[in-house]
Every structure is written in structure tokens, then in C-alpha cells.
N, C-alpha and C positions, 0 to 999 in steps of 0.2 A: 504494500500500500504506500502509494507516493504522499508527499504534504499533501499535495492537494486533495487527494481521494481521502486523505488521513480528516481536512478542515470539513470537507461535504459530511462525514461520518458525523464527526461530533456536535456539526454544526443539528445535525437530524434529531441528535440521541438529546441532546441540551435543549430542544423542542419541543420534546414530547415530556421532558424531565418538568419543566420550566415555560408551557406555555403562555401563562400570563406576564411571565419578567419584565419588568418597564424600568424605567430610572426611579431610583430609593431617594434622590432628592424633590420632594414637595414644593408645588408651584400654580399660580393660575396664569399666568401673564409671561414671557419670553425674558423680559428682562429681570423677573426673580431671579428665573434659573441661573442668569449669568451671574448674578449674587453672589447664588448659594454655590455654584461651582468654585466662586474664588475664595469663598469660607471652607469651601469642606477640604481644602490643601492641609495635609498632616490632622486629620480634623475628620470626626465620623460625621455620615449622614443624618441618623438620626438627632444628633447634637445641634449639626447646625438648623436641621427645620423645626427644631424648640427656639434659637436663636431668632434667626428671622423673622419668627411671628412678631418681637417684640421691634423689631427694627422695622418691618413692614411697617403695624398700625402705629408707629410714628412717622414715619413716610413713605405715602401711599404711593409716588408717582416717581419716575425720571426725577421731573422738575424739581420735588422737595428733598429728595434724595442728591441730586448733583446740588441743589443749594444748600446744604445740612454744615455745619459745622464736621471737621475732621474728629475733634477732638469728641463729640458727641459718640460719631459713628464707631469712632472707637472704645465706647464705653460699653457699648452695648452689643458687640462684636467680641471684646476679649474671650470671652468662654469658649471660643473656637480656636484661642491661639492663634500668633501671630499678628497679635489685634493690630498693632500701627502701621506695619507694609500694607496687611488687608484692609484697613478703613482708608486708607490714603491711596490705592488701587480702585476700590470700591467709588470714591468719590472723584477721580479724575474718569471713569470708565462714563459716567451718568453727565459728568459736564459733555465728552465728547458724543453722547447719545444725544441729549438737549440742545447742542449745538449745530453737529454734523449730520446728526441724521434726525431731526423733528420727531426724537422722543424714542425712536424705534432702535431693533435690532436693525444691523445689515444684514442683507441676505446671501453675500456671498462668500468663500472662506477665508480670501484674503484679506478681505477689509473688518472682519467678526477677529483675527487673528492679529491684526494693528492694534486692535481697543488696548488701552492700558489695564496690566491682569491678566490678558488671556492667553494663556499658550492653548499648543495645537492639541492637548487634552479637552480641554473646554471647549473649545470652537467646534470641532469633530461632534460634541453633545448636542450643541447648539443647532447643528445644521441635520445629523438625524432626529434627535427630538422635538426641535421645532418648526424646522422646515422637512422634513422626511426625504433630506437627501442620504445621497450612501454616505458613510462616515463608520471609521473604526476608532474606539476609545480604547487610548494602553494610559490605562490606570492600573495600580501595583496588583489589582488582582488578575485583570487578563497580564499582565508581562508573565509572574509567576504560574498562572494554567498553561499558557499557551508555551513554555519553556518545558512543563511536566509533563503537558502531556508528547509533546516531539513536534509541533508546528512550526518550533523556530530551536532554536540551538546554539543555546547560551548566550542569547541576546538579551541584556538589560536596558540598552538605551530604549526610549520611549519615543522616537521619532525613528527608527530602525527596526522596532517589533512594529511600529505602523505601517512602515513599509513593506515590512516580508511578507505581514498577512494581507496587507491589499492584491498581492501574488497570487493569493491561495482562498481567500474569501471571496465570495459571489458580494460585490457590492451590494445587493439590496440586502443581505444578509450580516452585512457588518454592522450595524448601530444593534439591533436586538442580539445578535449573535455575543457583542460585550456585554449588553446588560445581564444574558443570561451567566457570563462568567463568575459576572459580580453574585451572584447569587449561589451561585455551584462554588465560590469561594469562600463566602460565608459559614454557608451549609455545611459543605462536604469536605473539600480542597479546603482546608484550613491553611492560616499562614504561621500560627500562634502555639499550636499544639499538632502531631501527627494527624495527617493527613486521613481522612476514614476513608481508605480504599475498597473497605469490605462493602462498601452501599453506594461503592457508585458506580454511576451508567458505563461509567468509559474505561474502568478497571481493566477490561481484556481488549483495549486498544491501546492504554496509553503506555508513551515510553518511559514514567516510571515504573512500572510494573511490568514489563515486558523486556 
């Protein structure tokens, strides 16, 4: 079985595993998510959408948000860590939103990828979760599956495991294809404690066990 026959495989098995898988971070509007993506660096999901709630209903909008006080946004940000790079990222991101683009996301990857904040983890989210382009997310749970299970090979950098699986991943398949990882990492694929190989799908394909 080549990578590629290897990505169809699990991409199948992580399907049936994990049909509903979506993004774990909480959102109604496009430009939360770009928020909470530059919160959740070193930072859980579920951490940061307790967080947000309170930073949202203080500013509801682009506009009150790029207008906000740094120091504010920092207050209410720290419990995610990293608080003054994040509130000072967060608050030049929403001027260039209220500025440059009349409030909104941009829609494309390169100009989603300029904003202040965003690297190509974020952007990649951005553009399959909210515009449902193809897009693949190497966040530390897909680096680490997709190294264990044999997709890629002993590749850590996160713009290099992007690109090996856009090789081997069916585009419309990559944006659901990481969320499910995120989930089978969680779950299963631990990062923290041994790995439960004994209850998972991919056990007799993948290259750690094999």
C-alpha cells in the first residue's frame, strides 16, 4: 500500500469512526473563529470558548473589538496564555478587518495569511471552515497521526507535513479529514499517555504497529 492508497484508507476508516467531526472551537460569525484560532496557540479548545464568551459580550463587533483598549483585551485573554503577543495580535488583526476589508474576512488564502496573527494553520481553518475551500490543518495532533501512522516520515515542520499531504489527500477531503484527526487524537492517539492501539480503527494499517 502506497501513501497515497495508505491517506484514501484512513481517510475512509476516520469517516465512519468520526462522522460528525467538525472544529472543537465554538463560533457564530467568521471573524470569532479567527479569535479563537489565535487564542487556542499553546492553549486548549475548550479553554479558550469559556474565554471568548466573556471577550465576545464585551465586544460584539470588528469595530468594538479593533477599537478596544490592548490592555483591556489583555485582561480578559490571559487564561489562555500568552495574553500580550495574543491581545496585541488580536487587536491589530480587527483594525486591518475594519479598515481593509469593511469588517469582513478575506476570502482568499493569501490575503487571510497577511492579517496580523495568522499563520498558515489558521488560514487553512479559515478557508475550509468558513468558506469550504480545500484546506489541510497541521496542528500538533494531525503532525503527530499522520507521522504514526506512515503518511509522512519524520516530518515535524508544519508547512512540510502541509505539503506532503496535499500529495496524498483528495483536496475536498482535507479540512474534515484534520478535524477528524483532532478527534482520533484526543480519543485514541493520545499525545500524553500510550497511545490505545487496542480500539483503534487503523491499528492493522498503521506504521506504528506494523
Amino acid at each position: 500500500m502506497n501513501k497515497k492508497e495508505l491517506a484514501l484508507e484512513v481517510i475512509e476508516r476516520l469517516k465512519n469512526e468520526y462522522p460528525d467531526a467538525d472544529c472543537t472551537l465554538e463560533y457564530d460569525q467568521a471573524w470569532k473563529l479567527l479569535v479563537s484560532v489565535r487564542l487556542a496557540a499553546q492553549c486548549t479548545d475548550a479553554r479558550v470558548n469559556v474565554v471568548v464568551k466573556g471577550l465576545f459580550e464585551k465586544y460584539p463587533t470588528v469595530e468594538a473589538l479593533a477599537a478596544a483598549d490592548v490592555a483591556d483585551i489583555e485582561e480578559i485573554v490571559r487564561p489562555c496564555g500568552l495574553g500580550k503577543s495574543k491581545a496585541r495580535d488580536i487587536s491589530k488583526c480587527m483594525k486591518v478587518l475594519r479598515d481593509e476589508y469593511n469588517g469582513k474576512i478575506p476570502t482568499d488564502f493569501k490575503s487571510i495569511l497577511s492579517l496580523p496573527g495568522v499563520g498558515r494553520k489558521s488560514a487553512n481553518l479559515i478557508m475550509g471552515d468558513v468558506f469550504g475551500k480545500p484546506a489541510i490543518v497541521t496542528d500538533t495532533h494531525c503532525i503527530r497521526l499522520v507521522n504514526r501512522i506512515g503518511l509522512v516520515d519524520g516530518i515535524k515542520d508544519p508547512k512540510k507535513v502541509e505539503m506532503a499531504l496535499w500529495e496524498i489527500v483528495p483536496p475536498e477531503e482535507g479540512s474534515d479529514f484534520c478535524h477528524r484527526l483532532v478527534w482520533h487524537g484526543r480519543d485514541v492517539c493520545t499525545a500524553r499517555t500510550k497511545p490505545h492501539c487496542e480500539r483503534c480503527c487503523l491499528n492493522d494499517i498503521c506504521h506504528q504497529i506494523i
